[in-house]
N, C-alpha and C positions, 0 to 999 in steps of 0.2 A: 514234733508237731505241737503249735502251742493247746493249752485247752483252754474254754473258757468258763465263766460263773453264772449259774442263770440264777438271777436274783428273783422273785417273787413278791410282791407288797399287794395286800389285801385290804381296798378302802373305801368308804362308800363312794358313791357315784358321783359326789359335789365335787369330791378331792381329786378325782381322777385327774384333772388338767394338771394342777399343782404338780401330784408323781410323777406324769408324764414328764411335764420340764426338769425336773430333779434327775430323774431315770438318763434325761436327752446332756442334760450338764457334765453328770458323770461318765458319759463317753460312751453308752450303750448305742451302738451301729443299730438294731433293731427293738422294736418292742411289740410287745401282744396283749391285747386287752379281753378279757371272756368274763361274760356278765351271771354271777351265782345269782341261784335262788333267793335269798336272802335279799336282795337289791345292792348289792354288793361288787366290787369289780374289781378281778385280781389280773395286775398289772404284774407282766413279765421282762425284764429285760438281761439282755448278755453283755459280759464286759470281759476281756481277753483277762486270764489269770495272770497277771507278772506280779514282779515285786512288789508293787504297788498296789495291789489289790485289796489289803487288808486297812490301809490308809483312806480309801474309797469307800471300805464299810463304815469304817470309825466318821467320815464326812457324811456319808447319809445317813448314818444315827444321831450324828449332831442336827441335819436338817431338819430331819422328822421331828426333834423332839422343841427344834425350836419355830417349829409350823404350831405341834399342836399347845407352844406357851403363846403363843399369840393367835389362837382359836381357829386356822386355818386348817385344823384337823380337829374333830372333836376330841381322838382317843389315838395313841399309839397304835399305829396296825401292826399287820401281822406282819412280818416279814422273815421268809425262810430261802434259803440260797443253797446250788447245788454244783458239784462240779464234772462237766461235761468235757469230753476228747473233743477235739478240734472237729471228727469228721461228723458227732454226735447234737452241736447244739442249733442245728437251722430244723434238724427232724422233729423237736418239739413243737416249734411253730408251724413247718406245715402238717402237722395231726391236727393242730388247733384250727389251719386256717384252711378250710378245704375249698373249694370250688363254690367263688358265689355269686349269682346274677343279681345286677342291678338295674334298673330303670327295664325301660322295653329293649333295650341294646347292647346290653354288656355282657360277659362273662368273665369272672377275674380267676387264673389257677395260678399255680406257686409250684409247676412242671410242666415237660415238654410231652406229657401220655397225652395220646388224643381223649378228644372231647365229647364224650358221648352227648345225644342228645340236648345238646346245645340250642334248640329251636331256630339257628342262625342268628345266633348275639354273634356279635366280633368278641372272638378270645383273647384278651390280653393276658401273656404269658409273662410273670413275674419271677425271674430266679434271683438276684440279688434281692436278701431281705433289709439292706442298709439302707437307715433313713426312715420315715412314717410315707405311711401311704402303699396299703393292698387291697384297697377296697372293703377290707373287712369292720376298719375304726368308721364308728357312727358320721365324725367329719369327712370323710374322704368319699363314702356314699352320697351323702348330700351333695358336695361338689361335684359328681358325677352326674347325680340328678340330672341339678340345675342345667348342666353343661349339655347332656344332649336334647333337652329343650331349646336350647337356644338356637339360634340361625349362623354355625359358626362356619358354616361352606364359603369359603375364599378368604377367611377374616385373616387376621393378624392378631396373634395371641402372646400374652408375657404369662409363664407359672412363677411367680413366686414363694421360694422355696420348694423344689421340685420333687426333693426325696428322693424317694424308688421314681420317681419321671412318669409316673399313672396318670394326671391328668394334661401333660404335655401330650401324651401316648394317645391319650382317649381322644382329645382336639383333634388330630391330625388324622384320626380315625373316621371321625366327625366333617372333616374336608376343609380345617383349616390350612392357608396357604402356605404359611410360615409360622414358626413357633420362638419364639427364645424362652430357655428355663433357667432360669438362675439359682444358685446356691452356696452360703456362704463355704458351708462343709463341705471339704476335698473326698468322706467317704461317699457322700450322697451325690455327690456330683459319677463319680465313677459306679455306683450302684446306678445312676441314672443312665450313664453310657451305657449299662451291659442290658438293661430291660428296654434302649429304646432300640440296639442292636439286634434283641431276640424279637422283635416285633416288627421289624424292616422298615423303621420310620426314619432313618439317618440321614434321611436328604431333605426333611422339611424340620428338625429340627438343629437348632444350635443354643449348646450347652456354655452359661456363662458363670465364673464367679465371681457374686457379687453379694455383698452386705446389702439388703433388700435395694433401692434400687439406684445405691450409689455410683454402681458402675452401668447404668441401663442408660440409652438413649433413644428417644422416636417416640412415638405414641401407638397403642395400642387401641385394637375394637374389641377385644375382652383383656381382663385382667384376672388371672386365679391364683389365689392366695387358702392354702389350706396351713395356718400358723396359729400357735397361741397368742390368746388376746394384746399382753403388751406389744406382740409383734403387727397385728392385725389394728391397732392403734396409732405405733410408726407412721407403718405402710397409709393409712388415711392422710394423713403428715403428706406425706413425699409424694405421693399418687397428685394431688391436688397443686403442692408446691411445682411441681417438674411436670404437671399436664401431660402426664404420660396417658391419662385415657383419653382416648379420642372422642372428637364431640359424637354424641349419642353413643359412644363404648357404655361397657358394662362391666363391671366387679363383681365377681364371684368372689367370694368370704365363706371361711369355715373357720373353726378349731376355737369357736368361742364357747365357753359354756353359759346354763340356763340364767344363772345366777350373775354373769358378766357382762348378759347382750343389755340389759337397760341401758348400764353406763356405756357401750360401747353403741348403741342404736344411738344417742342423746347426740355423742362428739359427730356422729356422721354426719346426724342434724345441721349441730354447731357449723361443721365444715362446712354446708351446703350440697349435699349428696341427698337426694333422691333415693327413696328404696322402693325398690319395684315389687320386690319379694322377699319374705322370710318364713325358713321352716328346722322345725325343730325335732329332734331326733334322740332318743334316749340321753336327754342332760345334755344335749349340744345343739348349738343356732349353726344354720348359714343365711347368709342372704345374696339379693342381687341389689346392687345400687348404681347410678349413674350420675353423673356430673352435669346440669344443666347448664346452655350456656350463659 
């Protein structure tokens, strides 16, 4: 049985997105973010131990150190790495990530034990941790928010970049009629099968892979996108070129942070998007925006 490395990096809360991309580059299937005392936030992620694994540290000690020669970090963080059995390393994340409700309607757990005193949220049950997205990163709650605010009973919904498939899940939960979730990555696409399989949504979803939304056709009445900002910058690109939102649709947006929503609120402008909403969440934006016609 292979094992894996559970890497650690400890960095203030501006830099979070930056590791996060770094962490997602180097091939970590999952990550965990828990926010210290200190205002601080120590980023976890796992990368299977092979040959190559030593090659992978020596490439994220080159990244880091050439983040913080060009000020994207103020200081070297910490970084401490450990090595875990195969059947050992998804237990640290769910210690981390226990059972958490969101908005007036959710429940997100990371196992099949029933749910005590649930008030009657709908339980979404997450066993595959590959891919972002358990409800517990700042981005993915906001997404959620927004989402069962909205009127999404009979709509037509695209996720972009699905992950674990959490807010495809919640849609359908919500009484969207059809779903497509796309994903470039083959693990997040099959971590998406197995959480939309544990949650008996298989017949109002279909799973596509697709470089944001090169392989997409049709138009959609929501569009959710929980991505980092270069991606969430694209996607503004292609959503508008390819009229994939339908007129009066709406774009759910996360995974920006505090520091990158100006320049990314500006180009929406630029495009001509409409923002209906935005909120902001320990160092992280989402918003809603629509296409006028």
């Amino acid at each position: 049985m292979s094992a894996w490395l559970e890497i650690a990096i400890v960095v203030p809360l501006t830099s979070a997105e930056l590791v996060h991309g770094i962490l997602d580059t180097m091939g970590c299937p999952s990550t965990a973010q828990t926010f210290l005392p200190d205002g601080k936030v120590r980023l976890v992620g796992y990368l299977p131990a092979t040959e190559g694994t030593n090659e992978w540290l020596i490439w994220l000690t080159e990244q880091l150190d050439y983040a913080v020669a060009h000020g994207w970090l103020p200081t070297s963080p910490e970084v401490t790495t450990k090595l875990l059995e195969a059947d050992e390393w998804e237990e640290p994340l769910r210690q981390a990530l226990q059972p958490i409700a969101i908005g007036e309607r959710f429940l997100i757990t990371l196992n099949d034990e029933p749910v005590e005193n649930h008030s009657g949220r709908w339980v979404l049950r997450l066993q595959s941790l590959g891919g972002f997205g358990t409800g517990h990163h700042p981005t993915t709650r906001l997404c959620l928010e927004f989402l069962e605010r909205s009127s999404i009973q009979g709509k037509r919904v695209l996720d972009v970049g699905t992950g674990s498939g959490i807010l495809a899940i919640a849609a359908v939960f919500l009484g969207a009629c059809e779903v497509v979730a796309i994903d470039i990555d083959d693990a997040a696409l099959e971590a998406a099968a197995t959480n939309i399989q544990r949650n008996g949504v298989t017949h109002c979803i279909r799973l596509l892979k697709s470089d944001l939304l090169r392989q997409v056709s049709g138009q959609f009445d929501f569009v959710l996108s929980n991505l980092l900002t270069p991606l969430i910058k694209d996607l503004a690109w292609q959503l508008r070129s390819k009229s994939t939102l339908a007129p009066d649709g709406v774009w759910i947006g996360s995974g920006i942070s505090t520091e990158s929503w100006s320049e990314v609120r500006s180009l929406l402008l630029k495009l001509g998007y409409r923002l209906l909403d935005e909120q902001a969440l320990s160092g992280w934006v989402a918003f809603q925006a629509t296409m006028p016609l």
